[in-house]
MDTraj code that builds the backbone (N, CA, C; nanometers):
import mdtraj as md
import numpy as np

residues = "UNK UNK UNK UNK UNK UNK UNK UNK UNK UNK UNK UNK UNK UNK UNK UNK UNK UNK UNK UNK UNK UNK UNK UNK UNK UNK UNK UNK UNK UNK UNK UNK UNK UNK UNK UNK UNK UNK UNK UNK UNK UNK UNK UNK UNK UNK UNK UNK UNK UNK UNK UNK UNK UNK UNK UNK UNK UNK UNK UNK UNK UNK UNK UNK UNK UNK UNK UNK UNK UNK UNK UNK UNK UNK UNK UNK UNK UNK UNK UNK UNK UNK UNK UNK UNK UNK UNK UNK UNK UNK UNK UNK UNK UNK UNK UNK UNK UNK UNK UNK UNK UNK UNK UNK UNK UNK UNK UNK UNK UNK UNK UNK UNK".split()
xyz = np.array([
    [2.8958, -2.0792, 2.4486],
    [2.9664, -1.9515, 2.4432],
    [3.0316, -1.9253, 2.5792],
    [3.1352, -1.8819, 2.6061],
    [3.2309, -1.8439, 2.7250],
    [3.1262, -1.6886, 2.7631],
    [3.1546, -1.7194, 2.8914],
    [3.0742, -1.5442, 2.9312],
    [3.2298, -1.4886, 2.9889],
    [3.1823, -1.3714, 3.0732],
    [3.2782, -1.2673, 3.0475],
    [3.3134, -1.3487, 3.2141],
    [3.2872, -1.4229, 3.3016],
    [3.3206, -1.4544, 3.4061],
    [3.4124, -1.5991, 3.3935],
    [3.3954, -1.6531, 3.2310],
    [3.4940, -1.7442, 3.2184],
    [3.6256, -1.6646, 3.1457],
    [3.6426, -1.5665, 3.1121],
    [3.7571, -1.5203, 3.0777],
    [3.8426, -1.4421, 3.1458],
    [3.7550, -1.3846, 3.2469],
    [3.8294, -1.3347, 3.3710],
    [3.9480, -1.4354, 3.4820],
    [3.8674, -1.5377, 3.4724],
    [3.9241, -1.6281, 3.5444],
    [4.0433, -1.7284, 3.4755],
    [4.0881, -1.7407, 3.3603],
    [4.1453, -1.7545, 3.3029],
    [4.2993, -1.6846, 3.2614],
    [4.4229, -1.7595, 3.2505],
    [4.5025, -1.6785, 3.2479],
    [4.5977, -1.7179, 3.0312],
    [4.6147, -1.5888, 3.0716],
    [4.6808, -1.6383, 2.9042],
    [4.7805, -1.6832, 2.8808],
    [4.7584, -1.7402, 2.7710],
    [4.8773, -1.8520, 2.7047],
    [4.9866, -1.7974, 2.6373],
    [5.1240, -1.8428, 2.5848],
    [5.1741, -1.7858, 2.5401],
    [5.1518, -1.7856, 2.3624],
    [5.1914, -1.6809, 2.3264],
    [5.1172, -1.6428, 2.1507],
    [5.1205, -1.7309, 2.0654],
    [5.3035, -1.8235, 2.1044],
    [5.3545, -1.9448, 1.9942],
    [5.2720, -2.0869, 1.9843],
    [5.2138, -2.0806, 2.1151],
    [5.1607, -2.1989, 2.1535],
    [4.9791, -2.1999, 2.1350],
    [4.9572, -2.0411, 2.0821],
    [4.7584, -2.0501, 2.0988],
    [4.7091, -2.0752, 1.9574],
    [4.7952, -2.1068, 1.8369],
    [4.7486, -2.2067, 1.7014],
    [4.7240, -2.0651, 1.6346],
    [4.5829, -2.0749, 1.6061],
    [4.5184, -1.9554, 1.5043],
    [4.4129, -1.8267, 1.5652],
    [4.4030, -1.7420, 1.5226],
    [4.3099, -1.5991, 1.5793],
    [4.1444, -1.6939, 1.5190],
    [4.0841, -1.6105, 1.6255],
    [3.9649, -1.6351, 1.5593],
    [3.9189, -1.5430, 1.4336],
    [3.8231, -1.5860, 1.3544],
    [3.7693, -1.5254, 1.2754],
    [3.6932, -1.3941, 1.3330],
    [3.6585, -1.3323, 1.2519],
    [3.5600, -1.2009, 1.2696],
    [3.4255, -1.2167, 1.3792],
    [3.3466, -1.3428, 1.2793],
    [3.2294, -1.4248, 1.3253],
    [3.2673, -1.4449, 1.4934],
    [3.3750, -1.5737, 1.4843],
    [3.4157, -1.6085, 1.5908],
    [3.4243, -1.4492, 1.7219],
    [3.5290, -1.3823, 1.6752],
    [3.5009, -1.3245, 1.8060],
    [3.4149, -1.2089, 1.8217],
    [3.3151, -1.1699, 1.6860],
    [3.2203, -1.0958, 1.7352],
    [3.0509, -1.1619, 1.8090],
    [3.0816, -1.2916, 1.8376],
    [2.9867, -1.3691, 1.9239],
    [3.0451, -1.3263, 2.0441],
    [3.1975, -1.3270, 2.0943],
    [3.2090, -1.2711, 2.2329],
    [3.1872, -1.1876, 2.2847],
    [3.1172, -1.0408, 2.2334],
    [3.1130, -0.9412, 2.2465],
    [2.9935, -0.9600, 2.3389],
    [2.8682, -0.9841, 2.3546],
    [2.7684, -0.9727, 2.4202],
    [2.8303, -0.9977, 2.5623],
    [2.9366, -1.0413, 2.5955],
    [2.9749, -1.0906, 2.7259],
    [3.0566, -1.0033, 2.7604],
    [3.0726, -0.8949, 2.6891],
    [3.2137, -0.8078, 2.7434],
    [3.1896, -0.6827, 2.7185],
    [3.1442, -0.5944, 2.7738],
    [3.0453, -0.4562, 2.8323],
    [3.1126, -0.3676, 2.7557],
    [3.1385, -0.2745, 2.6530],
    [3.2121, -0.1472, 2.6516],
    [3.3050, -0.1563, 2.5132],
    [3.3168, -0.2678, 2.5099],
    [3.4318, -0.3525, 2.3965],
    [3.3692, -0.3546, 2.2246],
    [3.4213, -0.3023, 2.1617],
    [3.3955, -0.3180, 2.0374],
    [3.5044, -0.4003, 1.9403],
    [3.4516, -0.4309, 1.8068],
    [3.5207, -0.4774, 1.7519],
    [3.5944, -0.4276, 1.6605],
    [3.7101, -0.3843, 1.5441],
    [3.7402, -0.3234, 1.4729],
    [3.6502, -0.3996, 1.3414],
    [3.6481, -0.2986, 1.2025],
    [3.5822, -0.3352, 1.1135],
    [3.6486, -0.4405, 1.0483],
    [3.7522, -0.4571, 1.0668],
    [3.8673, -0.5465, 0.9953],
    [3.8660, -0.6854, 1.0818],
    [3.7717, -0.6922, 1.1993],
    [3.8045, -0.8338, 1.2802],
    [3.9135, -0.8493, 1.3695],
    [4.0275, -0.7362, 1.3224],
    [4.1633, -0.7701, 1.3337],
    [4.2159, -0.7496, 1.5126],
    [4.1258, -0.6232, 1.5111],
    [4.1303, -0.5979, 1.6904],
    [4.0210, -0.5572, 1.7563],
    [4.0054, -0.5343, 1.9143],
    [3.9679, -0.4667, 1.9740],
    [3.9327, -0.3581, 2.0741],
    [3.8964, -0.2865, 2.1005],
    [3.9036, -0.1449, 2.1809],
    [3.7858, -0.1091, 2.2536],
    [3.8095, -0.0415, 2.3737],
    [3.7255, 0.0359, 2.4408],
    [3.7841, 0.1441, 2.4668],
    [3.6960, 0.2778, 2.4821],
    [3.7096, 0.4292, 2.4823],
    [3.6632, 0.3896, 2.6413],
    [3.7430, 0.5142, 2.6992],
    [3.7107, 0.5878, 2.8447],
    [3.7399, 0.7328, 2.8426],
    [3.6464, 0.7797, 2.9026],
    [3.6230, 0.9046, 2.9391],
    [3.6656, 0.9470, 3.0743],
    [3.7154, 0.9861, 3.0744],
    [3.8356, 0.9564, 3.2740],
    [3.7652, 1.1165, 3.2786],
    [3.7840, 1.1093, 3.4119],
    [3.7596, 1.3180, 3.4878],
    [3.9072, 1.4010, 3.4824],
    [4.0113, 1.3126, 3.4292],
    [4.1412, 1.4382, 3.4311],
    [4.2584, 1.3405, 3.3991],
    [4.3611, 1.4090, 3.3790],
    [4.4793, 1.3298, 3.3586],
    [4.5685, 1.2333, 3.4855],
    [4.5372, 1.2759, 3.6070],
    [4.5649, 1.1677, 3.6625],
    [4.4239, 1.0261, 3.6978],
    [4.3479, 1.1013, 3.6673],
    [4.2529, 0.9551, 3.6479],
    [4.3048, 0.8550, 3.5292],
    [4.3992, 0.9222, 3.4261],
    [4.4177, 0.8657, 3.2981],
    [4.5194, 0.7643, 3.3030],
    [4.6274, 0.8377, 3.3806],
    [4.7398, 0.7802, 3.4247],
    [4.7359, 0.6628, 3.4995],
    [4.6118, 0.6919, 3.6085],
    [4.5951, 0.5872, 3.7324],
    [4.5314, 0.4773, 3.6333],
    [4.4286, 0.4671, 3.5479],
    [4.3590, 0.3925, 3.4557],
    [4.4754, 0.2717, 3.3897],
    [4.5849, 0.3715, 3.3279],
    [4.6760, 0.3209, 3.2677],
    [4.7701, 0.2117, 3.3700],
    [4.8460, 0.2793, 3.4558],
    [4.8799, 0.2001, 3.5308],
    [4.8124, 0.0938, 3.5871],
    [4.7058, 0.0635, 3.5858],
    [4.6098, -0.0261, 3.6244],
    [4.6313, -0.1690, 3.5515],
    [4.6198, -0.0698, 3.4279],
    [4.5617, -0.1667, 3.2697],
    [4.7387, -0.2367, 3.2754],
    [4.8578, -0.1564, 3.3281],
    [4.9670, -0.2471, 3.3244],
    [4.9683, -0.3310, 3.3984],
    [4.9197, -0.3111, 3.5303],
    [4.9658, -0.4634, 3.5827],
    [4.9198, -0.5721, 3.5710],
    [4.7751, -0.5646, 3.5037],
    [4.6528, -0.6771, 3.4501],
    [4.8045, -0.6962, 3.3051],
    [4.8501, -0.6127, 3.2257],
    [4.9075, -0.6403, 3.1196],
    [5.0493, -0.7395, 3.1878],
    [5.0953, -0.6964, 3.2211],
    [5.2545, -0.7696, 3.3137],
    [5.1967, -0.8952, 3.3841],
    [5.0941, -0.9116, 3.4298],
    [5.0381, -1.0872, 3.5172],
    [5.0417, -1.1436, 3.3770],
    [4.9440, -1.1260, 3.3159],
    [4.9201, -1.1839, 3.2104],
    [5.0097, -1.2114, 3.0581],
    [5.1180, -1.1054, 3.0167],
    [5.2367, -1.1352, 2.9344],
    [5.1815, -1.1217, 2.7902],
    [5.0432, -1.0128, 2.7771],
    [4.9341, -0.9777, 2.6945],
    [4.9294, -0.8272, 2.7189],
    [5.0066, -0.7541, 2.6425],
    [4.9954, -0.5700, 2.6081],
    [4.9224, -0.5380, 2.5172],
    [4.7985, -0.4111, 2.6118],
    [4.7451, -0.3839, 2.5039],
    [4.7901, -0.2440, 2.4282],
    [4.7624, -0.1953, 2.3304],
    [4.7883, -0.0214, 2.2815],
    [4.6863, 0.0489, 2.4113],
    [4.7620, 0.0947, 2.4765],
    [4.7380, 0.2436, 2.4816],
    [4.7470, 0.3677, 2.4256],
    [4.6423, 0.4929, 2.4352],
    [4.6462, 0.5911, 2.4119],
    [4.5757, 0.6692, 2.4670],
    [4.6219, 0.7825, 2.5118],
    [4.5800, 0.8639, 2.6055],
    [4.5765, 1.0071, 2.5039],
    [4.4967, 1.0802, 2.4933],
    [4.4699, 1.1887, 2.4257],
    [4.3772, 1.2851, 2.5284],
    [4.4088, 1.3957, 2.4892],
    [4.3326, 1.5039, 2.5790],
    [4.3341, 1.5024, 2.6511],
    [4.4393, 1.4433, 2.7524],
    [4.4808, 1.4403, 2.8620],
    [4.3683, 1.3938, 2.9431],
    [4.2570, 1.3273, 2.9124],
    [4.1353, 1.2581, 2.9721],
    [4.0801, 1.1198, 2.8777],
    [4.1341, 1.1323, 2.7697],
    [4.0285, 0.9947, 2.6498],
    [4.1476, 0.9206, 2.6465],
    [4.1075, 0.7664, 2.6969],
    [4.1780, 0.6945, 2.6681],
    [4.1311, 0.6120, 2.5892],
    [4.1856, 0.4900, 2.5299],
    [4.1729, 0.3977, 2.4259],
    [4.2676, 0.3046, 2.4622],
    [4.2097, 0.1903, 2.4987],
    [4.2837, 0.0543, 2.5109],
    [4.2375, 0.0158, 2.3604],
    [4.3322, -0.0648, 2.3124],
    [4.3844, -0.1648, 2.1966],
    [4.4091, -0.3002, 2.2230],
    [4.3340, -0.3649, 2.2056],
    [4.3940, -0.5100, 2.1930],
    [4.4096, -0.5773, 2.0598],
    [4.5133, -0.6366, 2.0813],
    [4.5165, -0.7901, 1.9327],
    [4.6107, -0.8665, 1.9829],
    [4.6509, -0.9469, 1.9054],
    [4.7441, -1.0510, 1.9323],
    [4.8178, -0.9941, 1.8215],
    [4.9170, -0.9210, 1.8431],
    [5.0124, -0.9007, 1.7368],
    [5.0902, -0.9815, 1.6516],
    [5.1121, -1.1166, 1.7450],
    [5.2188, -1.1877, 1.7061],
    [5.1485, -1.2611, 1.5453],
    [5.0307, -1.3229, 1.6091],
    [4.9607, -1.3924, 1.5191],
    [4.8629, -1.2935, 1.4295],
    [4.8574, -1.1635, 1.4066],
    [4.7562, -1.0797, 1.3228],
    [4.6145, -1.0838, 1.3767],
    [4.5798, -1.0668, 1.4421],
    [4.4240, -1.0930, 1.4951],
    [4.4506, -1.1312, 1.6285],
    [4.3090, -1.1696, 1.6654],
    [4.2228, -1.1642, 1.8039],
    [4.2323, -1.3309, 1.8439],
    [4.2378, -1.3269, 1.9614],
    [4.2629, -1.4570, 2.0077],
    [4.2129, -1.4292, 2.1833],
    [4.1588, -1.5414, 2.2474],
    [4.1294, -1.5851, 2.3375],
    [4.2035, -1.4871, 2.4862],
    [4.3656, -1.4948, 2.4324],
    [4.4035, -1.3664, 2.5476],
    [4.3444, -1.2400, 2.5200],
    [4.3263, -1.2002, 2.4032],
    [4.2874, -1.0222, 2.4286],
    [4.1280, -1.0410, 2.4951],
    [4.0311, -1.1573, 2.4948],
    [3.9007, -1.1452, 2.5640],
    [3.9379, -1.1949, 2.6695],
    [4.0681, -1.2189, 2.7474],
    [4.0937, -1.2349, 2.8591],
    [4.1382, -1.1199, 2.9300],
    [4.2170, -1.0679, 2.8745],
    [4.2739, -0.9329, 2.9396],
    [4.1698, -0.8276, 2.9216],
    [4.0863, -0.8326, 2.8133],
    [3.9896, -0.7040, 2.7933],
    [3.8740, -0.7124, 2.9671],
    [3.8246, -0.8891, 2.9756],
    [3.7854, -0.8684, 3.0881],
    [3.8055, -0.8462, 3.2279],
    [3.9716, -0.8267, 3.2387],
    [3.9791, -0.8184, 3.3281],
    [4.0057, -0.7266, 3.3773],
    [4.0389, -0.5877, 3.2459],
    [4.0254, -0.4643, 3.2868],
    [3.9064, -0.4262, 3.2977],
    [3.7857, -0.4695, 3.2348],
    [3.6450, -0.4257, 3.3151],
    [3.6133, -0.4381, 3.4403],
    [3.6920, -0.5800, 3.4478],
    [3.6831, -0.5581, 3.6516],
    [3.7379, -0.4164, 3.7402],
    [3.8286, -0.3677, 3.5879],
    [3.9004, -0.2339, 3.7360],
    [3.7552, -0.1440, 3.7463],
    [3.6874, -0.1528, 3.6648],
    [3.5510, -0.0374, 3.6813],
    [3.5918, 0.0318, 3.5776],
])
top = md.Topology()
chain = top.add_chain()
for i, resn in enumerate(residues, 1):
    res = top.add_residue(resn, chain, resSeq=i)
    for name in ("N", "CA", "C"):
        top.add_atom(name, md.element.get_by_symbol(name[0]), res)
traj = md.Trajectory(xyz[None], top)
């Protein structure tokens, strides 16, 4: 199993070139390695909730989560509600499901804290 210190270090591929998403199975084994991260019921994506102290904590969060998104050439959904709850989104859009970049980028926004 990859831990969350081999996906950090890792950079992502492009979408045309990464074959097939993993299954459900498949990437709900990665989860034990990646703190905060859940899976959707559908397999299809994944998300973590934050609870920020105000709207520029939300903003600063966000901007964060872009430049991990822009190195990497892997966007996740954002959403910012209540001007404090955010919600990162990941999938691989291109291909319908979860693939190897979104547990790359998911860990490397856990590094922001």
């Amino acid at each position: 199993m990859t831990t969350l210190i081999d996906f950090s270090k890792k950079k992502c591929l492009p979408c045309e070139g990464m074959g097939k998403v993993m299954s459900k199975q498949e990437a709900a084994e990665q989860f034990n390695n990646l703190p905060g991260w859940v899976l959707a019921d559908d397999g299809k994506s994944m998300e973590r909730a934050y609870v920020l102290k105000n709207f520029a904590q939300g903003v600063d969060k966000i901007n964060r989560i872009k430049d991990i998104a822009e190195s990497e050439g892997h966007h996740p959904d954002l959403h910012l509600t209540g001007f404090k709850n955010l919600k990162v989104v990941l999938s691989t859009h291109a291909l319908g499901g979860i693939t190897e970049n979104d547990f790359i980028v998911a860990a490397k926004i856990n590094q922001l804290g």
